[in-house]
VOGU-3710 file (C-alpha; in Angstrom, 3 decimals, decimal comma):
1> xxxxxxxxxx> -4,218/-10,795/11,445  -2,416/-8,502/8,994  -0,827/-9,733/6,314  2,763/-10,082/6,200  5,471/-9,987/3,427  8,613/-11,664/5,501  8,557/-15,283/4,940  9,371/-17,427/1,634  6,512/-19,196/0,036  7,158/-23,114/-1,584
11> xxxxxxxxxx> 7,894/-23,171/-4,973  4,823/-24,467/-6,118  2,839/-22,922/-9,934  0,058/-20,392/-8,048  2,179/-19,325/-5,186  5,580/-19,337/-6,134  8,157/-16,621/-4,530  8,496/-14,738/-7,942  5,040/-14,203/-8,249  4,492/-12,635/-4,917
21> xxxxxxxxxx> 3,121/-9,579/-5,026  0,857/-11,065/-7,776  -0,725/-13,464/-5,821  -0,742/-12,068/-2,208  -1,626/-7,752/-3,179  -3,043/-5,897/-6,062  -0,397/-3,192/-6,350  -1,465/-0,103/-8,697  0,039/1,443/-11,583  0,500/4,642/-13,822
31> xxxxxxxxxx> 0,668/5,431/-17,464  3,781/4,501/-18,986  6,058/7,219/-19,110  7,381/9,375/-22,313  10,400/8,291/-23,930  12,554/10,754/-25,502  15,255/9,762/-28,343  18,226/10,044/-26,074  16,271/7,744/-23,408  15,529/5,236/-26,401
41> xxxxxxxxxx> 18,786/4,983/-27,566  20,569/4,248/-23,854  17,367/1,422/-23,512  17,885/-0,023/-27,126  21,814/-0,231/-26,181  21,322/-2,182/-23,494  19,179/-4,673/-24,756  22,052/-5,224/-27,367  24,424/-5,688/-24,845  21,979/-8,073/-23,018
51> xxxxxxxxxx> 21,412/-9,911/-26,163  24,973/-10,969/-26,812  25,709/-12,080/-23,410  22,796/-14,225/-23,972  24,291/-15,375/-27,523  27,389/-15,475/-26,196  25,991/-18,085/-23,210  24,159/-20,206/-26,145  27,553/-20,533/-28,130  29,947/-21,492/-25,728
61> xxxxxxxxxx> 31,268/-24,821/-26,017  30,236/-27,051/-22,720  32,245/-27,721/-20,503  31,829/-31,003/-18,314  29,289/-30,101/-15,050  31,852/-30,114/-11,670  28,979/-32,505/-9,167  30,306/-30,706/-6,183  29,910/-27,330/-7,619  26,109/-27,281/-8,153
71> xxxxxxxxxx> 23,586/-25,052/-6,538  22,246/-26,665/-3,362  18,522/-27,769/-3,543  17,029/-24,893/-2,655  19,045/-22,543/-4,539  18,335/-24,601/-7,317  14,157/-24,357/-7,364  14,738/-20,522/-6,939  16,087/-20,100/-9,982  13,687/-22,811/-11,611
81> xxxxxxxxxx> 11,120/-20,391/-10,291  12,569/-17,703/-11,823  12,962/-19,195/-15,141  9,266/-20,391/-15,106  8,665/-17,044/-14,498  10,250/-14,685/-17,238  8,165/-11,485/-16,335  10,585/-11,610/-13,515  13,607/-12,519/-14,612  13,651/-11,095/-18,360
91> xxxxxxxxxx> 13,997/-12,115/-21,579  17,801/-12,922/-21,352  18,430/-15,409/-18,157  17,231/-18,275/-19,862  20,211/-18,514/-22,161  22,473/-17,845/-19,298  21,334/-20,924/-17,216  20,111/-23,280/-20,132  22,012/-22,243/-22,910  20,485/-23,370/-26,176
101> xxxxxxxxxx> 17,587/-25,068/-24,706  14,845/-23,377/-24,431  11,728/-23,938/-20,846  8,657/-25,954/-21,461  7,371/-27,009/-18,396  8,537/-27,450/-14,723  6,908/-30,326/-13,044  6,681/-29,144/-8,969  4,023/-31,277/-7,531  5,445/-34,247/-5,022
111> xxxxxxxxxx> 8,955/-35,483/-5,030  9,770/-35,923/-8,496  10,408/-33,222/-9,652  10,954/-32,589/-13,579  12,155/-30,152/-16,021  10,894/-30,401/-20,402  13,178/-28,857/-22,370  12,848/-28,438/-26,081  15,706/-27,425/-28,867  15,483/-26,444/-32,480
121> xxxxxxxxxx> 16,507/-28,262/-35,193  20,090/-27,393/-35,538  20,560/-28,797/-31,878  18,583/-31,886/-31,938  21,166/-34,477/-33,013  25,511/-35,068/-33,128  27,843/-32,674/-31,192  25,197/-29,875/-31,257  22,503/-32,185/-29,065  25,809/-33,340/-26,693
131> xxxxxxxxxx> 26,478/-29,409/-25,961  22,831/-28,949/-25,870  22,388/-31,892/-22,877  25,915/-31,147/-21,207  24,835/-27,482/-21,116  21,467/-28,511/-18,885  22,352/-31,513/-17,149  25,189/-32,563/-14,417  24,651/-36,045/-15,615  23,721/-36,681/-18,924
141> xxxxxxxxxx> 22,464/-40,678/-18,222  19,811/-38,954/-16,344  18,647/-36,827/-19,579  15,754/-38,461/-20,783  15,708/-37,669/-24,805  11,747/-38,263/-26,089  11,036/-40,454/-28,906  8,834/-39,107/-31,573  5,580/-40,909/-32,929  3,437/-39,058/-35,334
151> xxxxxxxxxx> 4,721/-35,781/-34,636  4,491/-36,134/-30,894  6,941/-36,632/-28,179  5,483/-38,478/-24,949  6,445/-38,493/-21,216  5,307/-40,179/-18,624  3,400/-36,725/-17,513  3,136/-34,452/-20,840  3,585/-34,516/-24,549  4,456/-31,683/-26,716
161> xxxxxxxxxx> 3,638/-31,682/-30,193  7,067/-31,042/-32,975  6,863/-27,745/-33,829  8,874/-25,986/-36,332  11,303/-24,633/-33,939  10,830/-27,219/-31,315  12,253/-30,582/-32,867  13,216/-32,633/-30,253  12,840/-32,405/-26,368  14,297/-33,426/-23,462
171> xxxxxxxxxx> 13,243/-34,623/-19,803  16,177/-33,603/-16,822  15,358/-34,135/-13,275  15,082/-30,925/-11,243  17,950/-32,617/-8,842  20,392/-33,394/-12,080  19,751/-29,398/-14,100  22,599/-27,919/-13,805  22,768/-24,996/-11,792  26,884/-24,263/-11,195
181> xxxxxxxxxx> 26,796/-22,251/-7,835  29,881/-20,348/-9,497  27,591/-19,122/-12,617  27,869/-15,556/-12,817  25,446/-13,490/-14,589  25,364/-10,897/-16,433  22,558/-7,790/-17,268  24,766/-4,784/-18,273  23,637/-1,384/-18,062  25,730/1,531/-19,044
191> xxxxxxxxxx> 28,096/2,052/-15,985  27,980/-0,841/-13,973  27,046/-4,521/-14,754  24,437/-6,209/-12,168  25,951/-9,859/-11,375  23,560/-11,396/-9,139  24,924/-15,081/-7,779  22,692/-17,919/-8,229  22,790/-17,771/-4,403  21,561/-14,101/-3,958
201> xxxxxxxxxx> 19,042/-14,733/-6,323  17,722/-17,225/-3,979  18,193/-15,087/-1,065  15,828/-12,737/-2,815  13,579/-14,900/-3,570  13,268/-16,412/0,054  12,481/-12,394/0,775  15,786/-12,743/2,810  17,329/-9,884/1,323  14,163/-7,321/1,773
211> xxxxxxxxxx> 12,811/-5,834/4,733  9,351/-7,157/4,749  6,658/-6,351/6,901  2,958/-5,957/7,032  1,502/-5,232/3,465  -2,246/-3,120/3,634  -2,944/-0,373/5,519  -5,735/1,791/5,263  -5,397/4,977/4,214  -7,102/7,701/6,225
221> xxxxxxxxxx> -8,339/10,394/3,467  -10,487/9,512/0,424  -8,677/12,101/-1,336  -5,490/9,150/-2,156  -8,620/7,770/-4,115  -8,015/3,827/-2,809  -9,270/1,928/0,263  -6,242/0,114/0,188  -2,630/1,726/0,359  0,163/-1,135/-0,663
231> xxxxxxxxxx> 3,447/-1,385/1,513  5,627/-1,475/-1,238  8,655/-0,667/1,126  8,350/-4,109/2,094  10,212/-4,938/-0,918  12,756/-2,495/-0,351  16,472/-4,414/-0,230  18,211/-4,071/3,008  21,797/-2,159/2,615  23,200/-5,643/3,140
241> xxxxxxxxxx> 21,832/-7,057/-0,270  25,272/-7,729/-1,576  24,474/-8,222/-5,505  23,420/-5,082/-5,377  25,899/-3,519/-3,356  28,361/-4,146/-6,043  26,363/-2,781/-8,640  26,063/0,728/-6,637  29,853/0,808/-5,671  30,585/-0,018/-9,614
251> xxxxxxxxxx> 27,991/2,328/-10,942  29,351/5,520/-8,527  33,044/4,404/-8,685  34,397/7,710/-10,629  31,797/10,141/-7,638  32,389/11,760/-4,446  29,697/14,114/-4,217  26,709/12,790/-2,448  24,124/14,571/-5,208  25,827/13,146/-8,524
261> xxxxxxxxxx> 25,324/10,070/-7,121  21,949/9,961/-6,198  21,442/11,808/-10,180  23,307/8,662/-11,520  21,195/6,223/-9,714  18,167/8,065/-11,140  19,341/8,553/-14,181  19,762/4,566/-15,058  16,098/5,147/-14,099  14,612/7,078/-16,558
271> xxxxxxxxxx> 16,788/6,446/-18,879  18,100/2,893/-19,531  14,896/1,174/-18,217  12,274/0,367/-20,936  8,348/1,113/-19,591  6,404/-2,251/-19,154  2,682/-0,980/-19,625  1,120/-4,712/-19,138  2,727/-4,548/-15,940  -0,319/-2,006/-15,068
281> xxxxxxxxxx> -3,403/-4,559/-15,699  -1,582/-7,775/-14,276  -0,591/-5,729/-10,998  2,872/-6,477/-10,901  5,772/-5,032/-8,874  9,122/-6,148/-8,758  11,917/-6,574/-6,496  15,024/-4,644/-7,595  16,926/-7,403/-8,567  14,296/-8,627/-10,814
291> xxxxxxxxxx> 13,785/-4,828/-12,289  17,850/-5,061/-13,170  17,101/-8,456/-14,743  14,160/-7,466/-16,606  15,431/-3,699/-17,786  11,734/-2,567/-17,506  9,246/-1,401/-15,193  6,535/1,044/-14,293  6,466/3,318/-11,593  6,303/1,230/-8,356
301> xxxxxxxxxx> 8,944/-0,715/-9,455  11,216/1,924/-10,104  10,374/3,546/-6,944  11,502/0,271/-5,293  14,808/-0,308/-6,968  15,522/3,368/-6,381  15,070/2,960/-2,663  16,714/-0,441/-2,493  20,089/1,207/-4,277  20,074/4,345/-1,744
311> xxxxxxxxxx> 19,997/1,345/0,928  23,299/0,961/-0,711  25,035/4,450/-0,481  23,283/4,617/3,651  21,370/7,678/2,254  18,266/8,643/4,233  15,492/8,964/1,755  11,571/8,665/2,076  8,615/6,652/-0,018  6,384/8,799/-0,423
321> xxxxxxxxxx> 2,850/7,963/-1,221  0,164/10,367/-3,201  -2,703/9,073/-5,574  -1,309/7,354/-8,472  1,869/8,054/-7,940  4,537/6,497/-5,500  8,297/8,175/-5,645  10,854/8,529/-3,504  12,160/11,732/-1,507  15,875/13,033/-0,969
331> xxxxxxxxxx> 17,177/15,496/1,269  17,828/18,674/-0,481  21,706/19,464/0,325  23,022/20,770/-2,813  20,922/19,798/-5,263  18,579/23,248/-6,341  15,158/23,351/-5,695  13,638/25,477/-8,838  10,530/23,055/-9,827  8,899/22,893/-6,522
341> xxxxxxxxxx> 8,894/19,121/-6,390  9,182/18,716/-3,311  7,843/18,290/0,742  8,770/19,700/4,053  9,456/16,903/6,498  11,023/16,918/10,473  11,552/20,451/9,628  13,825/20,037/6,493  13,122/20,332/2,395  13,411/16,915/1,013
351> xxxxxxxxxx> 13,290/16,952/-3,301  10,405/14,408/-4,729  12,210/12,073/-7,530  10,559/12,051/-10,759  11,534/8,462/-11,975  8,825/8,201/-14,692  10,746/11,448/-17,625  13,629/10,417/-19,385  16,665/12,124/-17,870  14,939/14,270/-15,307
361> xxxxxxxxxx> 17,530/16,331/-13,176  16,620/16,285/-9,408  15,101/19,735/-8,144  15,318/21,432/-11,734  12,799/19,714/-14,312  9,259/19,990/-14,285  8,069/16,173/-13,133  5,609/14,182/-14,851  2,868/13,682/-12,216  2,741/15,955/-8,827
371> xxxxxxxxxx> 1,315/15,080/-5,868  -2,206/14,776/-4,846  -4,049/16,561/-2,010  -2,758/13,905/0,616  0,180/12,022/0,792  2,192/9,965/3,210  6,007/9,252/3,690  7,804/6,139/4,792  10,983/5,259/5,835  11,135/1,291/4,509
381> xxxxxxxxxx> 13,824/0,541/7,859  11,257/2,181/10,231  9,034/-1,141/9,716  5,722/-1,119/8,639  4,877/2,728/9,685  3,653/4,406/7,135  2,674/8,528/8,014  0,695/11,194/6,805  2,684/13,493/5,742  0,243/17,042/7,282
391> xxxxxxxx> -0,580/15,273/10,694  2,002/12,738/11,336  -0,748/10,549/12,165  0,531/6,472/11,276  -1,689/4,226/9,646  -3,294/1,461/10,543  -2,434/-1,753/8,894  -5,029/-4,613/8,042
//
């Protein structure tokens, strides 16, 4: 039976939702793209920004946790999923949903379920520790605080050894973290700021939000050099992904013109996401909420957040599949078409998207990689058919 990308899997540590496409397909990569000093500058900017929402989230003073405003159970092991998992959700989430403490372990297995925490020095004792625990925890009598004994702190399940910026830890049931369902996060980008929900996050992760479908076919030319080609429009967001939404309407606000839209979307592409090269040997793609998150990704991902923010503006657009390279095709309209970039389809011009050089301009720069002797087009809505793009012949999926 062919394998399917459409239902959530348990949050459990080898086949958790956020680690997906890890575990169920071995996506392939590229080389990670050239960076050019305006490019650099846009990426470095953001990170700052990032960086002191994160601060900003570690130095607010706490605030008593509302009982009957906390995440519902499963909304709540999404995001513990995602915070075990920080290739996809990014070096700056943790502060916004812990604060000052910083993830050890998540204990899934049976019923009890258990979150370690550990904080530094500075926050291991007086007001500092209080903030620390009312930060994590709805109720703090359900905070277990570890006792040290020769340098070690011991749990019913693990011990962790003092370390010198790991002084104290701290044992919260899953059911008591706090998780407000009102928490609204932040990863700014130059003209918009992406604010998932707690809530759409776990949408996403239940693979509610994407449009799923079968995930191998087979590919019916040597020449795209792999016996396996990879759905990745499976992980395309549906035009109904409302974090997302919001983002495109915010980033395109001051547009009308159907083309200088599109060029924005592409150019937070190339040139406010950092490259991600060990995303190449540990096969990873990402959903586009988790590429927002993160600020970085290669190719595959970029061709899927691309796709799933077109979803947004209802623009008709194709994958389209060639050896070592995945992108995404536009219809030409207005833009110009002097590089040659692009492929005939249903008897129009449609303009390949370089997403890999800093800054490219649809239909005028020379692109990066080209496309191979065969390649095959997809519309992600159309689901599971993927075509070749000189016969029209579909392939067949595993």
């Amino acid at each position: 039976m062919p394998r399917r990308l459409d239902k959530p899997l348990s949050v459990r540590c080898a086949a958790v939702a956020a680690a997906l496409i890890c575990a169920l397909v071995a996506f392939g990569c590229s080389e990670r793209s050239a960076e050019n000093p305006n490019a650099s500058s846009l990426v470095k900017q953001r990170e700052k920004l990032a960086k002191q929402i994160a601060d900003e989230a570690k130095n607010s003073a706490c605030i008593s946790a509302d009982p009957k405003k906390q995440a519902n159970t499963p909304t709540r092991e999404s995001l513990a999923t995602l915070l075990a998992y920080p290739r996809q959700s990014g070096a700056y989430f943790e502060a916004q949903i812990l604060g000052r403490a910083g993830l050890e372990v998540i204990k899934v297995e049976g019923d009890d379920k258990q979150v370690y925490l550990s904080l530094s020095e500075a926050d291991s004792k007086g007001e500092r520790l209080e903030n620390a625990i009312c930060r994590v925890a709805v109720s703090k009598s359900q905070v277990e605080v570890g006792k040290e004994t020769d340098g070690k702190f011991v749990f019913a399940d693990y011990s962790f050894l003092r370390k010198p910026n790991k002084a104290l830890y701290l044992r919260v049931p899953l059911s008591n973290l706090r998780l407000d369902s009102d928490t609204q996060l932040k990863f700014p980008y130059q003209n918009a700021i992406y604010t998932p929900t707690p809530e759409e996050l776990h949408f996403s992760m239940l693979n509610a939000t994407i449009y799923g479908g079968m995930l191998e076919a087979i590919p019916d030319s040597r020449n795209y050099g792999e016996d396996i080609l990879y759905n990745y429009g499976a992980l395309v967001s549906k035009p109904s992904e409302s974090s997302l939404k919001r983002f495109v309407a915010e980033l395109t606000k001051d547009l009308n013109e159907r083309e200088k839209k599109i060029q924005r979307l592409t150019d937070l592409i190339t040139r406010e996401l950092g490259p991600k090269p060990e995303e190449i040997p540990l096969k990873v793609v990402k959903r586009a909420s988790e590429v927002l998150m993160t600020g970085e990704a290669e190719y595959p991902s970029r061709a899927v957040l691309l796709a799933s923010m077109l979803e947004q503006l209802e623009e008709d657009y194709l994958l389209v599949y060639s050896k070592e390279l995945l992108t995404i095709a536009v219809k030409q309209g207005q833009f110009p078409a002097k590089n040659e970039f692009q492929i005939k389809f249903e008897g129009g011009v449609w303009l390949l998207v370089d997403t890999l050089t800093p800054g490219a301009r649809i239909g005028v720069d020379a692109p990066k990689k080209r496309l191979g002797q065969v390649a095959y087009v997809q519309r992600p809505n159309q689901n599971s058919v993927i075509t070749n793009l000189n016969t029209g012949s579909p392939l067949p999926f595993k």
